[in-house]
MIDOSE-1310 file (N, C-alpha, C; in nm, 2 decimals, decimal comma, always signed):
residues 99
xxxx	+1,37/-3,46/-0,56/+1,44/-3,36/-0,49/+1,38/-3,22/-0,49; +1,37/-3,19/-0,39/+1,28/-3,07/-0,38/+1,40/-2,97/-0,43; +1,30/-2,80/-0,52/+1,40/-2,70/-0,61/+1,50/-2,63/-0,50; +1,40/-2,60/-0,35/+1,49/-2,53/-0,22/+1,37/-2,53/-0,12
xxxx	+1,43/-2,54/-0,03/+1,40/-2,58/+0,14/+1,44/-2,45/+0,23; +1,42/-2,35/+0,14/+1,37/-2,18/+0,19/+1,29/-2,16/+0,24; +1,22/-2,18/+0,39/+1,09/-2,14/+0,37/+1,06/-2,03/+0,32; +1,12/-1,90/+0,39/+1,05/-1,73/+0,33/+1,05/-1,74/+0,17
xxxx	+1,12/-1,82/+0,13/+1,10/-1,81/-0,06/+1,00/-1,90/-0,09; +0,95/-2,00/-0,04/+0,86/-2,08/-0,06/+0,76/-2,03/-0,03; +0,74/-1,93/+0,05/+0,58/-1,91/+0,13/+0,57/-1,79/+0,05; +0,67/-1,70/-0,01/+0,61/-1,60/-0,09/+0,61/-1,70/-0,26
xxxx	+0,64/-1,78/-0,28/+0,63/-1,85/-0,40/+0,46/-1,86/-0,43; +0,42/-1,93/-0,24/+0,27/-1,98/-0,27/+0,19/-1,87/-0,29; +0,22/-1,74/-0,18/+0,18/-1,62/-0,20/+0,14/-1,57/-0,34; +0,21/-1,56/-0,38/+0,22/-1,50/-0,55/+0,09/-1,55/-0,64
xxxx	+0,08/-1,68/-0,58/-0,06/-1,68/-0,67/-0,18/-1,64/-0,61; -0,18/-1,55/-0,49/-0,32/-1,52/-0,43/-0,27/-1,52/-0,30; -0,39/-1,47/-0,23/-0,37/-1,46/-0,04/-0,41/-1,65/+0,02; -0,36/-1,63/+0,10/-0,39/-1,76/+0,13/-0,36/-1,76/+0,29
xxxx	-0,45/-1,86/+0,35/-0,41/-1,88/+0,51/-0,32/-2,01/+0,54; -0,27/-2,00/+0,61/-0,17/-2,08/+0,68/-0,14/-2,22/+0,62; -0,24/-2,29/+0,64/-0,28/-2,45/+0,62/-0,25/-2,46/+0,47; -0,33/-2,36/+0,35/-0,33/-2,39/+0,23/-0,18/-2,36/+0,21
xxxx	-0,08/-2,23/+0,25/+0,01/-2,24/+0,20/+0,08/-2,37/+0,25; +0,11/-2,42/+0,37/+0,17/-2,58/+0,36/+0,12/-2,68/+0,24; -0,03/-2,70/+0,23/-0,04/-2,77/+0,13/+0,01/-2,76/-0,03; +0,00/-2,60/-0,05/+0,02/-2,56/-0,19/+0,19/-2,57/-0,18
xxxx	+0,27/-2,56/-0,08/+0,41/-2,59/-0,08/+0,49/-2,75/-0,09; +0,38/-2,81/-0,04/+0,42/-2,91/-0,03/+0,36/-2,99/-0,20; +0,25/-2,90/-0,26/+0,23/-2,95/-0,42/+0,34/-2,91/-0,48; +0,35/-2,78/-0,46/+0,47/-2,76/-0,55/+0,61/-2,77/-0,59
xxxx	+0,65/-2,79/-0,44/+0,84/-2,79/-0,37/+0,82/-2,96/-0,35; +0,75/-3,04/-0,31/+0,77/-3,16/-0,27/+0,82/-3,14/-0,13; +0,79/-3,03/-0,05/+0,87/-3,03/+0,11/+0,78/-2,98/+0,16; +0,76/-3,03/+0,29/+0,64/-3,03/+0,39/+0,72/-2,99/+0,49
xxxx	+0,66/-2,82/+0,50/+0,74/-2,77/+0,63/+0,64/-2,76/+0,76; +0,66/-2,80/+0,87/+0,61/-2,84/+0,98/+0,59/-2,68/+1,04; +0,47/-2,65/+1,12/+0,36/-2,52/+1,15/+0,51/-2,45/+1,19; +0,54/-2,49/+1,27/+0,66/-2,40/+1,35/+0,76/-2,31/+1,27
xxxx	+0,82/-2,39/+1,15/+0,90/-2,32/+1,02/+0,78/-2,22/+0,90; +0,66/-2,30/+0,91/+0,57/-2,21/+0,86/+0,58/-2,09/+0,89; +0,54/-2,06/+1,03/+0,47/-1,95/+1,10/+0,60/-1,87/+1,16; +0,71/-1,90/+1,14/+0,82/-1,82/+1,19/+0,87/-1,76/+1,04
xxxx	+0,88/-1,83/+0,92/+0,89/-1,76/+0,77/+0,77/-1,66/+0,77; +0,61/-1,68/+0,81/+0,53/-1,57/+0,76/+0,56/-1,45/+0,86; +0,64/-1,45/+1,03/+0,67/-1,37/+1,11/+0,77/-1,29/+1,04; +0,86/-1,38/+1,02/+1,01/-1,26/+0,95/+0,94/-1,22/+0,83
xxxx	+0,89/-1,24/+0,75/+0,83/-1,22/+0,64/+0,75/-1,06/+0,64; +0,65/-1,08/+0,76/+0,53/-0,97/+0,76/+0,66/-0,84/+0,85; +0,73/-0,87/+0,88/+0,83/-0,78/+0,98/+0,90/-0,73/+0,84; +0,93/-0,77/+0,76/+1,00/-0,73/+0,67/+0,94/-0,63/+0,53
xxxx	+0,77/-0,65/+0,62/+0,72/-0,58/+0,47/+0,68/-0,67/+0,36; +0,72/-0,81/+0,39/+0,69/-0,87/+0,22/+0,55/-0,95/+0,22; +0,51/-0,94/+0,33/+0,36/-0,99/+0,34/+0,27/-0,91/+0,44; +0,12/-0,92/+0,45/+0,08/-0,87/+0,52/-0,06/-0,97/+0,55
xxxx	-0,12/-0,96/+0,67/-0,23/-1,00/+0,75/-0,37/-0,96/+0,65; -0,40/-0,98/+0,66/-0,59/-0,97/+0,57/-0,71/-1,02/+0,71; -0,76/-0,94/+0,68/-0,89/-0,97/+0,76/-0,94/-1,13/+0,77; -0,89/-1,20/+0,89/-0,96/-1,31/+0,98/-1,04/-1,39/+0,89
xxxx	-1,09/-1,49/+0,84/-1,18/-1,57/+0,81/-1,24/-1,69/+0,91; -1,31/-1,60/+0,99/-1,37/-1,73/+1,13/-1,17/-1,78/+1,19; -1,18/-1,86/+1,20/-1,00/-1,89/+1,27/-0,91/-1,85/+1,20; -0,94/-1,86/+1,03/-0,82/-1,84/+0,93/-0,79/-1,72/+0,92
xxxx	-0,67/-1,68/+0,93/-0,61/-1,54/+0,85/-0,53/-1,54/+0,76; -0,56/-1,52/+0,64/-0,53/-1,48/+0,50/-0,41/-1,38/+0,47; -0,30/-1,41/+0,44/-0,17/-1,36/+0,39/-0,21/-1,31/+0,27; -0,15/-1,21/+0,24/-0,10/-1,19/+0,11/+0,05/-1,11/+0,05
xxxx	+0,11/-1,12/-0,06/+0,23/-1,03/-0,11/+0,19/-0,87/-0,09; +0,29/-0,83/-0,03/+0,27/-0,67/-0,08/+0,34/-0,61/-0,19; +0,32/-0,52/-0,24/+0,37/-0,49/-0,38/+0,54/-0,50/-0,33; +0,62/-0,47/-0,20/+0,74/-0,52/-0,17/+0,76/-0,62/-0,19
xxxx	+0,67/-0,67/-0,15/+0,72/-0,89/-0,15/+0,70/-0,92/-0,27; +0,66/-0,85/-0,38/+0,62/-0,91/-0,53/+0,75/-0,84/-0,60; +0,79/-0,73/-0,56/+0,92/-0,69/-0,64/+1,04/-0,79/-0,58; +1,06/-0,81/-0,44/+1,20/-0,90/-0,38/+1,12/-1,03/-0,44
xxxx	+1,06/-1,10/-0,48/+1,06/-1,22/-0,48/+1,09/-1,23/-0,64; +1,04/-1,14/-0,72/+1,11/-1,12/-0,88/+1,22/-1,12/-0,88; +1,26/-1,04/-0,75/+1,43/-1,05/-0,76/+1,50/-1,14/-0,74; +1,50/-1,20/-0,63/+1,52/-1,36/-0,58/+1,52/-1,47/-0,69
xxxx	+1,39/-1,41/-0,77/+1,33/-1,54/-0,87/+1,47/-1,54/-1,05; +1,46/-1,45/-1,05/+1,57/-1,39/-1,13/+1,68/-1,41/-1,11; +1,75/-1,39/-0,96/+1,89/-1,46/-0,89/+1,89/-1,57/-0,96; +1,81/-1,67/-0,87/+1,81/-1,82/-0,89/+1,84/-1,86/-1,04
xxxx	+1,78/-1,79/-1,14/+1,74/-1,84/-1,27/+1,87/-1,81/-1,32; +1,93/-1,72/-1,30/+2,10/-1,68/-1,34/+2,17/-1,80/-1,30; +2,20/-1,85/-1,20/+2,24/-1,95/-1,13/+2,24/-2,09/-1,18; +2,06/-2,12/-1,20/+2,08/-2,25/-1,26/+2,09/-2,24/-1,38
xxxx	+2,06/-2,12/-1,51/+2,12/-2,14/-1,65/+2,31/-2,11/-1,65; +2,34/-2,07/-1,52/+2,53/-2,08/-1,57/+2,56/-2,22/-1,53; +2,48/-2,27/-1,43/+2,50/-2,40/-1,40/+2,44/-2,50/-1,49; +2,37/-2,49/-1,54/+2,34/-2,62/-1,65/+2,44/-2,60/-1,78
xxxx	+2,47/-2,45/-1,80/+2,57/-2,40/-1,93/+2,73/-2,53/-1,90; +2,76/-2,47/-1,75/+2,86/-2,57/-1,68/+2,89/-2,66/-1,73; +2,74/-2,72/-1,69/+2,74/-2,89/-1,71/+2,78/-2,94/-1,86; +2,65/-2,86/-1,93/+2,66/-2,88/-2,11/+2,81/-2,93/-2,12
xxx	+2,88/-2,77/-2,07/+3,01/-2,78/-2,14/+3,15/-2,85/-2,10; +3,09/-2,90/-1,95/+3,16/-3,01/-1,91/+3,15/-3,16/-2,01; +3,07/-3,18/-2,07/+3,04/-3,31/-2,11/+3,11/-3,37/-2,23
């Protein structure tokens, strides 16, 4: 079971370890999340994404263009990453103490 089927959290997830173009981040998402998001959901997360400030364009590589986090997209996605982590330690606490 994949952790979340976010794309914008997924593509700055892959972000975070370096700039990357299009293709690698589906692959490195699909290593990491177990979810294969199809070009369309791709490229419409790096659209709202780069509109929002949390990513930005890098100079062309022959066809490839290279994303990367901007110091915004590296503080909101600490943030986000931190949400989540609250979340699943009160929900496993839950569980514990349900048992």
């Amino acid at each position: 079971m994949p952790a979340t089927n976010d794309p914008n959290l997924l593509v700055l997830v892959s972000l975070a370890a370096g700039p990357r173009h299009g293709h690698a981040i589906l692959l490195d998402i699909e290593a990491f999340a177990r979810v294969r998001l199809g070009p369309g959901t791709l490229y419409g997360a790096i659209g709202r994404l780069e509109a929002e400030g949390l990513i930005e364009p890098m100079t062309a590589e022959g066809r490839r263009r290279p994303y990367r986090l901007t110091i915004r997209g590296r503080s909101s996605l600490a943030g986000r990453l931190h949400g989540l982590n609250d979340a699943v330690q009160t929900g496993l606490r839950r569980i514990e103490a349900a048992s």
